[in-house]
C-alpha positions in Angstrom: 0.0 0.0 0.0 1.3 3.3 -0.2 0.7 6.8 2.1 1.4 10.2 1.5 2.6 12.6 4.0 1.9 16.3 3.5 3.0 18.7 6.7 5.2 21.7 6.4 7.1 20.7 9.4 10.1 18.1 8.8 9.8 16.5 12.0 6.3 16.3 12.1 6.5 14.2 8.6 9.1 12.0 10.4 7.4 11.4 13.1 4.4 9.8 11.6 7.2 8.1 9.3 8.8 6.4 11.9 5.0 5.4 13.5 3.6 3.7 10.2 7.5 1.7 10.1 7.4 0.9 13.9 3.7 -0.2 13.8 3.2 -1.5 9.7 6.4 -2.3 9.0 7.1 -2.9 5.6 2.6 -2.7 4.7 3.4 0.8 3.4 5.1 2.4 0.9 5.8 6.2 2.1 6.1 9.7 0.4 6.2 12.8 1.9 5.6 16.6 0.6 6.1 19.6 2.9 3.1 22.0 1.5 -0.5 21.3 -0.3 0.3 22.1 -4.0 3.7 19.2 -4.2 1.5 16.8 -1.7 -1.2 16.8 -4.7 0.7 16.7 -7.5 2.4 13.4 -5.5 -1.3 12.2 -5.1 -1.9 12.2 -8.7 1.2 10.6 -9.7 1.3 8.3 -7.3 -2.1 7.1 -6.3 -2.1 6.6 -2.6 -4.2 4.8 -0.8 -3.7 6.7 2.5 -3.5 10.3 2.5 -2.6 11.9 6.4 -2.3 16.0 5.7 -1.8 18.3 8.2 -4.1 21.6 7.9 -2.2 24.5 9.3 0.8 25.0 6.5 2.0 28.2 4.7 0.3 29.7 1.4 -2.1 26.8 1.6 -4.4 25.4 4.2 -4.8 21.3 4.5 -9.4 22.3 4.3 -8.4 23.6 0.4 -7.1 20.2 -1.0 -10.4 20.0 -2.9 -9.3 23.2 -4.9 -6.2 21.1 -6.1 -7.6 17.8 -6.9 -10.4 16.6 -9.3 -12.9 14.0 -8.3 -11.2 11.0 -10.3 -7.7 11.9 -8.4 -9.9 11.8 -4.4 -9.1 7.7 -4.6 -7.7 7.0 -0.9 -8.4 7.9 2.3 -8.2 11.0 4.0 -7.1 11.5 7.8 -6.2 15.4 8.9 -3.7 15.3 11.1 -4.5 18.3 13.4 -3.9 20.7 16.4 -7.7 21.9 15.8 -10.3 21.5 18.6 -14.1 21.4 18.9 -14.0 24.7 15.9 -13.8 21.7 13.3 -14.2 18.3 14.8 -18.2 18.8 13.9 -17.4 19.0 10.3 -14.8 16.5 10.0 -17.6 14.6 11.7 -20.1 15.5 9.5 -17.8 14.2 6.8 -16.9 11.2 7.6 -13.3 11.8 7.4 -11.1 10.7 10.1 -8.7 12.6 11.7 -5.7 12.9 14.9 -5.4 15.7 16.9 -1.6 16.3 17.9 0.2 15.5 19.9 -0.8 12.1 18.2 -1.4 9.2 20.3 -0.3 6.0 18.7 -3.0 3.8 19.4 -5.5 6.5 18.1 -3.1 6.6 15.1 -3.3 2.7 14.6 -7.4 2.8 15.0 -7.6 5.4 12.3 -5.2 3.9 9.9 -7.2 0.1 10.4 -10.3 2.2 10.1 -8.9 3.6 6.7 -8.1 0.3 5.5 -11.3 -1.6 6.2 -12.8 1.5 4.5 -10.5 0.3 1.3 -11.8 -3.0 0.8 -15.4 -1.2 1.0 -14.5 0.8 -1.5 -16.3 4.0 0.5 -13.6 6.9 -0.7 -15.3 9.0 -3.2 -18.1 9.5 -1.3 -16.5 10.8 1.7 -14.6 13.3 -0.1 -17.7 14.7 -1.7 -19.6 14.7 1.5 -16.7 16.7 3.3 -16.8 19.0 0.1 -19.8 20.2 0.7 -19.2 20.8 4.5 -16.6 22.8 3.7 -18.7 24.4 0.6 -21.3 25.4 3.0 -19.3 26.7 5.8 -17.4 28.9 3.7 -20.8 30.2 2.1 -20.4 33.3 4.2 -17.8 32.2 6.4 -13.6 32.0 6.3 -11.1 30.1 8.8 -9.1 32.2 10.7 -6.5 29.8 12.1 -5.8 30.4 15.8 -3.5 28.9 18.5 -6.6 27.0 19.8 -7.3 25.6 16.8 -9.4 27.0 14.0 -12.3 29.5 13.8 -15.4 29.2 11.2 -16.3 33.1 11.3 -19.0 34.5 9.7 -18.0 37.9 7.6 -20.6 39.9 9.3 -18.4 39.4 13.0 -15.2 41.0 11.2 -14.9 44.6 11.5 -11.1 45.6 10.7 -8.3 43.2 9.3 -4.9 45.3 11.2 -1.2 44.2 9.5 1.1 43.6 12.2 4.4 42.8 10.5 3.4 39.1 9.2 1.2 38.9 11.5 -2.8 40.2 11.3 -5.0 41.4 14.0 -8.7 40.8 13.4 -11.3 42.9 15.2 -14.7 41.2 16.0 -17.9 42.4 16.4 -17.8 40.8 19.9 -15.1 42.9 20.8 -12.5 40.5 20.8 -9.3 40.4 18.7 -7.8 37.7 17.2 -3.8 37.7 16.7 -3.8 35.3 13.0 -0.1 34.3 11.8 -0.8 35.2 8.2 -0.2 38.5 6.7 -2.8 41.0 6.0 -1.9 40.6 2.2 -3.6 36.7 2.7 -7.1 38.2 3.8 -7.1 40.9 1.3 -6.6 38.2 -1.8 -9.5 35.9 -0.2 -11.9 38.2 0.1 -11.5 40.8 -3.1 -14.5 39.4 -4.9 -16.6 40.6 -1.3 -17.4 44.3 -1.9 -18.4 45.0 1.7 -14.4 45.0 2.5 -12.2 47.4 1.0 -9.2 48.7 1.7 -8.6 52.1 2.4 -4.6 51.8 4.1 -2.0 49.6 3.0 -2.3 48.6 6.7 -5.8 47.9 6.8 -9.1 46.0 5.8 -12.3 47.0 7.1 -16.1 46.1 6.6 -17.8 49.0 5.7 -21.2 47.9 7.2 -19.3 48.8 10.3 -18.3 52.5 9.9 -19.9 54.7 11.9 -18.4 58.3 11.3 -15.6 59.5 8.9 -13.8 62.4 10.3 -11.7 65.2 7.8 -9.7 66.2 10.7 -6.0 66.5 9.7 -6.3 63.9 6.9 -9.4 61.5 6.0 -10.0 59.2 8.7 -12.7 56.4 9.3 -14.4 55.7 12.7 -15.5 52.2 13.3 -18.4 51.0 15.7 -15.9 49.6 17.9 -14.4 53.1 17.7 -11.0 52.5 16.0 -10.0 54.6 13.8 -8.9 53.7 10.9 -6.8 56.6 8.4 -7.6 56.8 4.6 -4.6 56.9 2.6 -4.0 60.1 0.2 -3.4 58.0 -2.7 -6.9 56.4 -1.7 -9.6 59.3 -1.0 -10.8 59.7 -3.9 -11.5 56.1 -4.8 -12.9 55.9 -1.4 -15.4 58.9 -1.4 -16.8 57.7 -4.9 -17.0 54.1 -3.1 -19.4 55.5 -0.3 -21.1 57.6 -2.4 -22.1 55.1 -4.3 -22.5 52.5 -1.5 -24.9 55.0 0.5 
């Protein structure tokens, strides 16, 4: 049989190496690839029949393999290996799909890959993968991850107020008044959501919902007051863009 391994992190990919070796010994053929876009390419050439991919990686998040793959290519089984909590264990659920939560615990790990490979002689892949597409499908209707030390958050766009670069870092500011510190750059969040109008950018430092601006001050320079009462300044290069934006918005 053969397994894929797709994590960013070197010694992550060893480790679960060394656990299919120490616990399958020579069952498995393995490959490994260290982001999404090599991982698939791998799965179309190779045609595993064990797939374990990890979901927080740079560029590309382990939830968007379904953007890389076709239908014909989703032959194996999936298992996420993941630091996420209860934020996606109800869609992975939903799904069908298994998954580990790390640290991973090797007699979890051995359940899950049995589990896979009774699921192999059933021959119930394709459906899983198509049943955890439209999870995913549905949560992201009006909804994008935000990946968090905790795990992962399915927010809706309507609890976003600003997007705030800090360095590679972003600062997102909620409608609950809570502030989330995300490890991607602000750059990430402006690409994923520039086909939603109601976010613009009006700084090279910031993102903000416009449903959420309450006042927009001229005082030494254009500036926009938030409901949460940050304010957020309107580049020069920008104010005229903007003011034909809200007067066409309003």
């Amino acid at each position: 049989m053969k397994a894929i391994i797709i994590d960013d992190e070197n010694k992550a990919r060893k480790l679960i190496k060394a656990i299919i070796e120490d616990e399958f010994k020579d069952e498995f053929t393995i490959f490994q690839a260290e982001d999404l876009i090599a991982g698939c390419q791998m799965i179309k050439e190779n045609k595993p029949d064990i797939v374990f991919l990890d979901i927080e990686m740079p560029n590309h998040s382990g939830l968007q393999i379904a953007e890389f793959l076709e239908t014909k290519d989703f032959n194996f089984q999936l298992i996420f290996i993941t630091a996420y909590n209860e934020f996606a264990i109800q869609a992975f659920k939903l799904s069908a799909v298994d998954y580990l939560l790390k640290p991973v615990d090797i007699t979890e790990f051995k359940s899950a890959v049995e589990k896979a490979k009774e699921n192999i002689q059933k021959g119930s892949i394709n459906s899983k993968i198509d049943e955890l597409k439209k999870v995913f499908q549905q949560l992201s209707l009006n909804k994008m991850v935000l990946e968090v030390p905790k795990g992962v958050l399915f927010v809706s766009h309507d609890d976003i107020l600003v997007f705030e670069a800090d360095g590679m870092y972003t600062k997102v500011f909620m409608k609950d008044n809570s502030t989330q510190l995300i490890c991607k750059p602000l750059k990430h969040f402006v690409e994923q959501l520039e086909e939603k109008p109601i976010f613009y950018k009006p700084h090279r430092s910031y993102l903000i919902n416009l449903k959420y601006m309450k006042e927009l001050s001229k005082k030494d320079g254009y500036h926009i007051i938030m409901e949460n009462n940050k304010t957020i300044p309107v580049a020069k290069e920008k104010k005229d863009e903007f003011l034909e934006l809200i007067q066409s918005m309003f």
